[in-house]
C-alpha positions as CSV (number, residue, x, y, z in Angstrom):
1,X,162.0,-22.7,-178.8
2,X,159.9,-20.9,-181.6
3,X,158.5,-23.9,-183.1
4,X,154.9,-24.0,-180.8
5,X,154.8,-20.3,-181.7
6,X,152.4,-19.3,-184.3
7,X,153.4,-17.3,-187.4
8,X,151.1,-14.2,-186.8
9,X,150.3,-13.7,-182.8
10,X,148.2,-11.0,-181.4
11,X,149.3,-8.3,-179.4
12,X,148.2,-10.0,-176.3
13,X,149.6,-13.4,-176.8
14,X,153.6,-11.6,-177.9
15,X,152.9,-9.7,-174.8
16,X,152.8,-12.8,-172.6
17,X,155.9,-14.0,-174.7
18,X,158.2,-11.2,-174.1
19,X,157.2,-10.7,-170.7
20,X,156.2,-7.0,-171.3
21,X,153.6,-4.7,-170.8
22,X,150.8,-3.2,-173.0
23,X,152.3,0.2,-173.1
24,X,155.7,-1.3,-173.8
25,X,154.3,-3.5,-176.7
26,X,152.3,-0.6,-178.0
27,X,155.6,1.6,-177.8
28,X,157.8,-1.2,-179.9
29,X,154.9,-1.3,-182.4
30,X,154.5,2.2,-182.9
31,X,158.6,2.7,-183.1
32,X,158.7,-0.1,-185.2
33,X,161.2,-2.7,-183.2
34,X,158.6,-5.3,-183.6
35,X,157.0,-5.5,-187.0
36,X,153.0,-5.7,-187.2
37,X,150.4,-4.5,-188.9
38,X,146.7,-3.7,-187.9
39,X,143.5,-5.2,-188.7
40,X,140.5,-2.8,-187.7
41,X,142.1,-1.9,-184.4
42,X,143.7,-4.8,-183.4
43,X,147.6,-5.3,-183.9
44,X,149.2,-8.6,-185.5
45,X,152.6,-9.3,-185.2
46,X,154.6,-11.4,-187.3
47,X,156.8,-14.4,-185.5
48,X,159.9,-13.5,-187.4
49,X,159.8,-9.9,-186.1
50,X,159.7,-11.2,-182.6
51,X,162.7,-13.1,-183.2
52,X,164.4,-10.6,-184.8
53,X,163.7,-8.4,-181.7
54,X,164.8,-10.5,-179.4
55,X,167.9,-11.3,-181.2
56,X,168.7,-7.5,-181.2
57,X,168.8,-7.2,-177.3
């Protein structure tokens, strides 16, 4: 299931993943649920954080 999913995706393409919104990605960045980091502006997320956060709910 996780295997065609890069290590590091951009906010965009985890969006389209989880099936959420930019507001709610933004929101589980900034709370820290999802694990990421920025470069200049833009947000990367590691995959293992995604799978963490969806083992979680």
């Amino acid at each position: 299931m996780f295997d065609d999913i890069p290590d590091i995706l951009t906010a965009k393409e985890c969006q389209q993943f989880l099936k959420i919104g930019k507001n709610s990605m933004l929101r589980y960045l900034k709370t820290g649920e999802i694990e990421g980091f920025k470069i200049g502006s833009r947000w990367r997320i590691y995959k293992f954080s995604v799978i963490e956060f969806l083992r979680k709910r």
